[in-house]
Chimera marker file (.cmm) of the C-alpha trace (Angstrom):
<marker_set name="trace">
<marker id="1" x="81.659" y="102.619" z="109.515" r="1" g="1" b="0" radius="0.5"/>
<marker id="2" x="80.402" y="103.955" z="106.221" r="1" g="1" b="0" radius="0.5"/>
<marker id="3" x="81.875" y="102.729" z="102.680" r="1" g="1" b="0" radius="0.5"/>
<marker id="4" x="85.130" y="104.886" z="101.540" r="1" g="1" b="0" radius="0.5"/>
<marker id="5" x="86.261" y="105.450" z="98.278" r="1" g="1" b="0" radius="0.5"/>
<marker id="6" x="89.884" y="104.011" z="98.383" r="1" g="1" b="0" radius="0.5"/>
<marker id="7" x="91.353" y="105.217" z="94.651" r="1" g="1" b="0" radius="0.5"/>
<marker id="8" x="89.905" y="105.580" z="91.121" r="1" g="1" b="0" radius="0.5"/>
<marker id="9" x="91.794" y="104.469" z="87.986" r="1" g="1" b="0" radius="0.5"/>
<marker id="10" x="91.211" y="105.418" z="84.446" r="1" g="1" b="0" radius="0.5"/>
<marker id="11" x="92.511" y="102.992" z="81.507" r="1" g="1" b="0" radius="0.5"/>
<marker id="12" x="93.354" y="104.625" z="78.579" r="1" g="1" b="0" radius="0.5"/>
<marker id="13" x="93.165" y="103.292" z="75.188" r="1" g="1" b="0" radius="0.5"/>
<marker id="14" x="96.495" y="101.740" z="73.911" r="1" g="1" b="0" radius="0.5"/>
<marker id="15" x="97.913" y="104.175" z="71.972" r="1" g="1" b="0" radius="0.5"/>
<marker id="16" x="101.774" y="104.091" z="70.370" r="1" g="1" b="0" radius="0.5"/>
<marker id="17" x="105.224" y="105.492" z="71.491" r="1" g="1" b="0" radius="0.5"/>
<marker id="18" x="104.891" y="108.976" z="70.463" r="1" g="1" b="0" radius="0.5"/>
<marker id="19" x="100.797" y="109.174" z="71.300" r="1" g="1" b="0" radius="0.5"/>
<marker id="20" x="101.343" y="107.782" z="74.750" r="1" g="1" b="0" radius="0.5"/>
<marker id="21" x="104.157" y="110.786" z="75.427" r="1" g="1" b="0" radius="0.5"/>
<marker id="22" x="101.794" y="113.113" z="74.416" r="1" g="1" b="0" radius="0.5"/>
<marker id="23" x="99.473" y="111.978" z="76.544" r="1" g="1" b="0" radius="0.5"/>
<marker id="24" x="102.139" y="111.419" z="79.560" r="1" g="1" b="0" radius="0.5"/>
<marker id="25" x="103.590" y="114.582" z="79.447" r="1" g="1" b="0" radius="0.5"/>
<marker id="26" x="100.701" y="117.216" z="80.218" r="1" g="1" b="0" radius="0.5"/>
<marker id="27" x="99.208" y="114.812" z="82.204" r="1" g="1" b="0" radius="0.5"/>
<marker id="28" x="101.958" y="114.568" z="84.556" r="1" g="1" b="0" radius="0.5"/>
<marker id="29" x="102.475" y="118.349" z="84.549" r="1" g="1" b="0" radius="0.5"/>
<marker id="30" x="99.201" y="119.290" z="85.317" r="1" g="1" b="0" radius="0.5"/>
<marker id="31" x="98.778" y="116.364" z="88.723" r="1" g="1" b="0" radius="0.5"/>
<marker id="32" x="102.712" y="118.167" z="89.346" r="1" g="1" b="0" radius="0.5"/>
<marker id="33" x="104.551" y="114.280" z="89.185" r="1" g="1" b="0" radius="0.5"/>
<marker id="34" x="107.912" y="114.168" z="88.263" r="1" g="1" b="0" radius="0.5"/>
<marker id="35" x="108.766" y="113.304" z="84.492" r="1" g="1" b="0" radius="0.5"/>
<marker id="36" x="112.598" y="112.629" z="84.097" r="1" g="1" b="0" radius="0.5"/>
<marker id="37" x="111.916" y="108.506" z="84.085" r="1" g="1" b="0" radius="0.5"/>
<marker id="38" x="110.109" y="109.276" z="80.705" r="1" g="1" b="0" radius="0.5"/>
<marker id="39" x="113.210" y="110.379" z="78.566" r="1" g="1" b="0" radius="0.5"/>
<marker id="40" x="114.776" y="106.861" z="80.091" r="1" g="1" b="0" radius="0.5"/>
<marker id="41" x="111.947" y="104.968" z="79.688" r="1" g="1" b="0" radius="0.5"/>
<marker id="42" x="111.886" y="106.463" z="76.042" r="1" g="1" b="0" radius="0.5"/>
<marker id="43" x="115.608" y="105.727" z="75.672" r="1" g="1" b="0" radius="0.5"/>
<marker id="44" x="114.836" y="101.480" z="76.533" r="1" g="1" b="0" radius="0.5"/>
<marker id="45" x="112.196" y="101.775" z="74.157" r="1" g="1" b="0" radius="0.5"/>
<marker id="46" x="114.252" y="103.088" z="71.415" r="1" g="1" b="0" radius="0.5"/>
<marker id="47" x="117.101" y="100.223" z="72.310" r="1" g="1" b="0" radius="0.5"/>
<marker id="48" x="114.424" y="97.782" z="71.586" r="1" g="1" b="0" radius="0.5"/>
<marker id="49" x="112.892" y="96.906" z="75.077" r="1" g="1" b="0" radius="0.5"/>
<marker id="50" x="109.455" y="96.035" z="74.595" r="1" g="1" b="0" radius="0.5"/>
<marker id="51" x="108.250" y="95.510" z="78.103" r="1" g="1" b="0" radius="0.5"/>
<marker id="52" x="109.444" y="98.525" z="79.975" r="1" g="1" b="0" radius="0.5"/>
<marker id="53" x="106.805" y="99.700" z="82.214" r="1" g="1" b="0" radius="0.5"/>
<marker id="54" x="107.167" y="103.814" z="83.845" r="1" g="1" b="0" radius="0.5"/>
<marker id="55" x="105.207" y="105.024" z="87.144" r="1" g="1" b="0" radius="0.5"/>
<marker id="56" x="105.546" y="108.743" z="87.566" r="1" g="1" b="0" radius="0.5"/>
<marker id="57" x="104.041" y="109.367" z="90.979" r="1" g="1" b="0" radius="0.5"/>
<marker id="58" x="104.325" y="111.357" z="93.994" r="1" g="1" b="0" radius="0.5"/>
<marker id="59" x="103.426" y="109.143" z="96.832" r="1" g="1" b="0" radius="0.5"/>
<marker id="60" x="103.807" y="112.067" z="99.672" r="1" g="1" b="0" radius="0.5"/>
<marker id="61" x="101.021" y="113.783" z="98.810" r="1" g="1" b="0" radius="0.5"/>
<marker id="62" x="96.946" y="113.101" z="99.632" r="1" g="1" b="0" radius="0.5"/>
<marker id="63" x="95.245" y="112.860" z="97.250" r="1" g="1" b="0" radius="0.5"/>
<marker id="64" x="97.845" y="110.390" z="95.357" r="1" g="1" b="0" radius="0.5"/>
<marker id="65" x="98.413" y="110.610" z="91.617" r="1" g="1" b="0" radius="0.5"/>
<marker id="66" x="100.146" y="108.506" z="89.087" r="1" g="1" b="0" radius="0.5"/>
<marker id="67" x="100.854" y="108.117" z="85.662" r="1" g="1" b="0" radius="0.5"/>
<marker id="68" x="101.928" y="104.643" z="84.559" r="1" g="1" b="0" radius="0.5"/>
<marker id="69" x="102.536" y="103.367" z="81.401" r="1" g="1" b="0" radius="0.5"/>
<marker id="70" x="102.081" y="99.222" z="80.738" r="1" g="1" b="0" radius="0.5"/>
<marker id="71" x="102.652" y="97.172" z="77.601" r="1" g="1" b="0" radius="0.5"/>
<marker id="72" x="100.501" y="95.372" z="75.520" r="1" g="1" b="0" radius="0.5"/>
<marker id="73" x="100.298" y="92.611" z="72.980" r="1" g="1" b="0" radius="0.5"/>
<marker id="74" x="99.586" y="95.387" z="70.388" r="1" g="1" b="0" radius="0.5"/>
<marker id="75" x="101.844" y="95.685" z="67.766" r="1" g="1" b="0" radius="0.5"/>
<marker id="76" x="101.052" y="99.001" z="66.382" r="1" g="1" b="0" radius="0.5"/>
<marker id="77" x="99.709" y="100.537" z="69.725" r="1" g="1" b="0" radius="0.5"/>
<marker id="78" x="101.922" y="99.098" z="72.146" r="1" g="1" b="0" radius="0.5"/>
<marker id="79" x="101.414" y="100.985" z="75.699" r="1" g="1" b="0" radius="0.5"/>
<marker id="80" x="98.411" y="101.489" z="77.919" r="1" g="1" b="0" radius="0.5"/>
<marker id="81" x="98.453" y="104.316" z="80.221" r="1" g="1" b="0" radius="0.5"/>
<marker id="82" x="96.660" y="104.573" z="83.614" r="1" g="1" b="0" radius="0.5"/>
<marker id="83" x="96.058" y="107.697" z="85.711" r="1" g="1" b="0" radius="0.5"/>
<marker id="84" x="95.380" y="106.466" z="89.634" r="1" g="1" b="0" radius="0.5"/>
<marker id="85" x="94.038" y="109.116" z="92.121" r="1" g="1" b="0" radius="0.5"/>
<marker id="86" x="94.196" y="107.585" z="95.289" r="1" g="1" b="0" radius="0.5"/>
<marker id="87" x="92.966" y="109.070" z="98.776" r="1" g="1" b="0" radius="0.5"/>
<marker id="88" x="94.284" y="105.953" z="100.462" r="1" g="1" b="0" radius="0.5"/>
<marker id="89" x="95.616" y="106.860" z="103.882" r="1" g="1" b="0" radius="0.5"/>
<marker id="90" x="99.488" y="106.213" z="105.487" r="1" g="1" b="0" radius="0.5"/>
<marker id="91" x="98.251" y="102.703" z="107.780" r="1" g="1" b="0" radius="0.5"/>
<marker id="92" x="97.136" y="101.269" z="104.021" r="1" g="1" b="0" radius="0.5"/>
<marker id="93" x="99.843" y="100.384" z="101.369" r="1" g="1" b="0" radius="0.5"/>
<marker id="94" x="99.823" y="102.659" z="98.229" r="1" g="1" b="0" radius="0.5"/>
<marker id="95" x="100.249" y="100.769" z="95.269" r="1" g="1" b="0" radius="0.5"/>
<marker id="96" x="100.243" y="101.238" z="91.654" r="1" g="1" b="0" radius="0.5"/>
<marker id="97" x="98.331" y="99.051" z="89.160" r="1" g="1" b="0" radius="0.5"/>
<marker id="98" x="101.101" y="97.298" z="88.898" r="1" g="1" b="0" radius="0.5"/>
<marker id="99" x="104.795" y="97.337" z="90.884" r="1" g="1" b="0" radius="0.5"/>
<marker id="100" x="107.359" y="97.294" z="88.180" r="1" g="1" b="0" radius="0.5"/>
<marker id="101" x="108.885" y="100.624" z="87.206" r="1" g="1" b="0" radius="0.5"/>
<marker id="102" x="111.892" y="101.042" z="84.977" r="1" g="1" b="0" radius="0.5"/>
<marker id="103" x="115.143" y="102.813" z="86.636" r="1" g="1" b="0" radius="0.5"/>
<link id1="1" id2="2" r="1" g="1" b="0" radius="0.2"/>
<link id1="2" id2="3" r="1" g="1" b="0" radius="0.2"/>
<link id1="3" id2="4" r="1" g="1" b="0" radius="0.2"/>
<link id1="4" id2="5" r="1" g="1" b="0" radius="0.2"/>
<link id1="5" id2="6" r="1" g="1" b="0" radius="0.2"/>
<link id1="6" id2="7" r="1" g="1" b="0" radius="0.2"/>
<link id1="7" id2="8" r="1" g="1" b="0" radius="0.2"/>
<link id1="8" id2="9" r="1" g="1" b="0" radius="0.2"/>
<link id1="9" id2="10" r="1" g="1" b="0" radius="0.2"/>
<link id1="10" id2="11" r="1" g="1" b="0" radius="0.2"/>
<link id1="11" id2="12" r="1" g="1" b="0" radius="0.2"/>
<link id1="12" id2="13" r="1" g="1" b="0" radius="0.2"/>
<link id1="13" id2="14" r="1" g="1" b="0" radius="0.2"/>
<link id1="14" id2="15" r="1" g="1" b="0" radius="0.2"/>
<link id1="15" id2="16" r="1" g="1" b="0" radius="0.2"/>
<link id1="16" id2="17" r="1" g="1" b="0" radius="0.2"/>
<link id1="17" id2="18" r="1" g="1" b="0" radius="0.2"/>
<link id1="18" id2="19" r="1" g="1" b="0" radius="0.2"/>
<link id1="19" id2="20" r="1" g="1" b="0" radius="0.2"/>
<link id1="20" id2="21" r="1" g="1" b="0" radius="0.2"/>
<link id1="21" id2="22" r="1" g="1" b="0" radius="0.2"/>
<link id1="22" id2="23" r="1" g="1" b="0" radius="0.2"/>
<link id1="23" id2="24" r="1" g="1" b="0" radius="0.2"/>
<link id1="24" id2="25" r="1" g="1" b="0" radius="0.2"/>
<link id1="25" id2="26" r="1" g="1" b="0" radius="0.2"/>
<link id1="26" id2="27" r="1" g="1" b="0" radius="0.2"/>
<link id1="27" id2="28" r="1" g="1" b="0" radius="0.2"/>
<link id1="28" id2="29" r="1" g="1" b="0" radius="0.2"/>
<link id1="29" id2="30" r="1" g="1" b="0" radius="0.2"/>
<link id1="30" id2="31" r="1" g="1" b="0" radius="0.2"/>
<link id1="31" id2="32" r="1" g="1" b="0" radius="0.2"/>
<link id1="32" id2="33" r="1" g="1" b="0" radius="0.2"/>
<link id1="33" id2="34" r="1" g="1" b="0" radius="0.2"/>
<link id1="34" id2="35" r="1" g="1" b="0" radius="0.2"/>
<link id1="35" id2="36" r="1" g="1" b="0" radius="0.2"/>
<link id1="36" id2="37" r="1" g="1" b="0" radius="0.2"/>
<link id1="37" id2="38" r="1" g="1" b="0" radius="0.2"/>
<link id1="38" id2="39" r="1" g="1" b="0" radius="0.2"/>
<link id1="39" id2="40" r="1" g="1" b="0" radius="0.2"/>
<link id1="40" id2="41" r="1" g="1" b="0" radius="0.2"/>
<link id1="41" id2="42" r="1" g="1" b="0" radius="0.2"/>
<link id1="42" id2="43" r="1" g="1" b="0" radius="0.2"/>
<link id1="43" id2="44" r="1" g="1" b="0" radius="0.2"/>
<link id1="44" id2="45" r="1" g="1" b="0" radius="0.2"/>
<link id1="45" id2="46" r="1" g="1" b="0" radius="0.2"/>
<link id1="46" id2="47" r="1" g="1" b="0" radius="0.2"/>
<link id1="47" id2="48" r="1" g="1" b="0" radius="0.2"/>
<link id1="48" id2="49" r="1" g="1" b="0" radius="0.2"/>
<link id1="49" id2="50" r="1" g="1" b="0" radius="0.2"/>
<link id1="50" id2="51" r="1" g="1" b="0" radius="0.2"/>
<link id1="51" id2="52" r="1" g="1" b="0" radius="0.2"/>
<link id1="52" id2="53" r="1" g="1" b="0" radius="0.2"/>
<link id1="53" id2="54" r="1" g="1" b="0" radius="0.2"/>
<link id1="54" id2="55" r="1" g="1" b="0" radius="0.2"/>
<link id1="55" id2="56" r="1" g="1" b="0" radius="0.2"/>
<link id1="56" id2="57" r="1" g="1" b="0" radius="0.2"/>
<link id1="57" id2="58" r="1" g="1" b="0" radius="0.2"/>
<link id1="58" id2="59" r="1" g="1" b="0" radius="0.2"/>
<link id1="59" id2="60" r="1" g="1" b="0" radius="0.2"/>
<link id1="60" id2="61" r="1" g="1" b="0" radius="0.2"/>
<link id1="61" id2="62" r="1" g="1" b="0" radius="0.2"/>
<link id1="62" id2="63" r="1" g="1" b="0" radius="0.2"/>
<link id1="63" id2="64" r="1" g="1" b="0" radius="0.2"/>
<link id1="64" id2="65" r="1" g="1" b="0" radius="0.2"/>
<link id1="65" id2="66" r="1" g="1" b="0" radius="0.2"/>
<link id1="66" id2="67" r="1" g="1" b="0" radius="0.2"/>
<link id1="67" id2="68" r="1" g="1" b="0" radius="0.2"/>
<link id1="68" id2="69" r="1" g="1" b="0" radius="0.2"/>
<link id1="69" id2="70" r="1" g="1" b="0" radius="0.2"/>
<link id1="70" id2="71" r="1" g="1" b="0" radius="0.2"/>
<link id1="71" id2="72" r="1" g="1" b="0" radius="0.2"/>
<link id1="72" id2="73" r="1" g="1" b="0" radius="0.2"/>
<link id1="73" id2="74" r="1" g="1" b="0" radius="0.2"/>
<link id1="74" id2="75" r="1" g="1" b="0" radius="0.2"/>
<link id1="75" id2="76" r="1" g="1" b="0" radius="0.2"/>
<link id1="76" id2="77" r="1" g="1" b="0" radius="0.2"/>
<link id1="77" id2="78" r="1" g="1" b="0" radius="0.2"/>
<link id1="78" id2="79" r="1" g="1" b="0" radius="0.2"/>
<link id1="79" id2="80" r="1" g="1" b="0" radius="0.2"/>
<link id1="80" id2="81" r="1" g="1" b="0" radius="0.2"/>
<link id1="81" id2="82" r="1" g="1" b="0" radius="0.2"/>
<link id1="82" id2="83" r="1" g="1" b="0" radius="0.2"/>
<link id1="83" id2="84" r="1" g="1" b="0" radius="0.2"/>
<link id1="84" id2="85" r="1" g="1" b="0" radius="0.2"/>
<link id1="85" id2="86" r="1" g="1" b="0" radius="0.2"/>
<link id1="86" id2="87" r="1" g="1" b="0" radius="0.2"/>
<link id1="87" id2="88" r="1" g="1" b="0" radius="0.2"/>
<link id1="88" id2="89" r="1" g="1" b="0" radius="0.2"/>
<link id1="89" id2="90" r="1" g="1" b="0" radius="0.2"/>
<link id1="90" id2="91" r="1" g="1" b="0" radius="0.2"/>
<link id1="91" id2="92" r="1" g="1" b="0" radius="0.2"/>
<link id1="92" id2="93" r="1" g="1" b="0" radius="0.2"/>
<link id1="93" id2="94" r="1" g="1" b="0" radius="0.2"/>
<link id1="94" id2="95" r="1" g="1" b="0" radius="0.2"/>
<link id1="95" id2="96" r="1" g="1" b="0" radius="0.2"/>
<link id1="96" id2="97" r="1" g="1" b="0" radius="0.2"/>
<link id1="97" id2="98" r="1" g="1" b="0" radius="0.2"/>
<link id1="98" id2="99" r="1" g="1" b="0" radius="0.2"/>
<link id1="99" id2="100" r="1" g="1" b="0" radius="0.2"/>
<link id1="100" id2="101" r="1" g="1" b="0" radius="0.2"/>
<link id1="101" id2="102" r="1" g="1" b="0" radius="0.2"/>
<link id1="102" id2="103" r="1" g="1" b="0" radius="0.2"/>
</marker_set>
């Protein structure tokens, strides 16, 4: 069999609170993934929380997308975002970059 292209992710730059949903946002409207987690993800931050993590995804569809936002050791930029597109098929486990997700 030939080689397949399993999923492609793109790192953003850490960026802080307000620049990384920004970012988050039209990103996630424009793939079509669900946003409510962000306004509770936003709400943890705000409580003081500083290593909430928030996948937006929708895993039914082919080609997959996600948004997921990861902490960093940056004070002043805090969060990392990472887009996945992922044409992974249903025998082979989807995952994101990484498996934590806040509620």
């Amino acid at each position: 069999m030939g080689r397949q292209l399993d999923f492609v992710q793109f790192h953003l730059q850490k960026q802080s609170v307000d620049q990384i949903l920004a970012t988050a946002r039209p990103l996630a409207k424009e793939w079509n993934l669900p946003t409510e987690k962000l306004a509770a993800w936003k709400k943890e931050i705000d409580a003081g929380s500083e290593n909430e993590t928030v996948l937006l995804s929708n895993p039914s569809t082919t080609p997959w997308y996600s948004v997921e936002i990861l902490p960093t050791l940056d004070q002043v930029k805090p969060f990392r975002m990472v887009f996945t597109v992922s044409w992974q098929n249903e025998s082979y486990p989807r995952s994101p970059a990484t498996t934590r997700s806040s509620k």
